[in-house]
C-alpha positions as CSV (number, residue, x, y, z in Angstrom):
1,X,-41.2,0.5,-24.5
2,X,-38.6,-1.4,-26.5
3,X,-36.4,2.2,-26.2
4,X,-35.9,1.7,-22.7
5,X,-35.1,-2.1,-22.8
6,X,-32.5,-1.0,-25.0
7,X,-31.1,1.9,-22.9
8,X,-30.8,-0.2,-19.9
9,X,-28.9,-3.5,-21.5
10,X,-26.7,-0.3,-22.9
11,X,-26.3,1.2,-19.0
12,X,-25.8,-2.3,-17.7
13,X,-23.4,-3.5,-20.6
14,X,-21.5,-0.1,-19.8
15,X,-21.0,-1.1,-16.1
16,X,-19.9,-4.6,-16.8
17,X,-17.2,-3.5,-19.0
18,X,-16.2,-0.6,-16.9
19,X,-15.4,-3.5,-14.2
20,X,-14.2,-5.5,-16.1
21,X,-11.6,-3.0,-17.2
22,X,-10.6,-1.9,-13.8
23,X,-10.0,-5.7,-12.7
24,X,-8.1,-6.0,-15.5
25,X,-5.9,-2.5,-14.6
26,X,-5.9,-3.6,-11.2
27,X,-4.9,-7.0,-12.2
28,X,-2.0,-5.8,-14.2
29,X,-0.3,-3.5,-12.2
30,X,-0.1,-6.0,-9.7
31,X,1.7,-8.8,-12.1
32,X,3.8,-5.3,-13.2
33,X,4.8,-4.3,-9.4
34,X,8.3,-4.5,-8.6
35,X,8.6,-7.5,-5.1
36,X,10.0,-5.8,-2.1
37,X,13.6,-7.0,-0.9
38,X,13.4,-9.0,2.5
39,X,15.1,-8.0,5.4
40,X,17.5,-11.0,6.5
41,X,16.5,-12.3,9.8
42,X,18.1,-11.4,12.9
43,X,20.1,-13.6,14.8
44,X,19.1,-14.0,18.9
45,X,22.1,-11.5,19.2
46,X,20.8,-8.9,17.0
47,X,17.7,-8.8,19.4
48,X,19.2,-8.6,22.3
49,X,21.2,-5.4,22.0
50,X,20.6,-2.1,22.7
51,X,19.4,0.4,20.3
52,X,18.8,3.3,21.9
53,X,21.7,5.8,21.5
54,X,21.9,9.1,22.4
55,X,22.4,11.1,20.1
56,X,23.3,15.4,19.7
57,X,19.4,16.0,18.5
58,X,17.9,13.2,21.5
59,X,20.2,15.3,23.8
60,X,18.8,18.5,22.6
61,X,15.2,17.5,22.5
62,X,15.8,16.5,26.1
63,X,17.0,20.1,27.1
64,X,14.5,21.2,25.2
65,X,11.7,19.6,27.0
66,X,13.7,19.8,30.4
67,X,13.7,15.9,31.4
């Protein structure tokens, strides 16, 4: 009986490291990620204008479909 006592602190201290570990991985490559660049914000301006344009490949895809 003490053989399987054995095995299963073995399974179980297997498991803990193997978490452990992949905090740890996960953990660095987090600190290691490069920060994304913000967008400044826009002004009220900005917003407000249009920005649909009509482009040659809009126009086509309108001919296309026929609208």
């Amino acid at each position: 009986m003490s053989e399987k006592k054995e095995s299963k602190a073995g399974r179980r201290d297997f498991l803990r490291g193997t978490a452990t570990g992949t905090l740890l991985a996960a953990a660095a490559i987090a600190a290691a990620a490069p920060r994304k660049a913000w967008a400044k914000p826009e002004t009220k301006e900005e917003r407000k204008k249009s920005r649909y344009k009509e482009s040659d490949h809009v126009k086509r895809y309108y001919q296309t479909n026929r609208y």
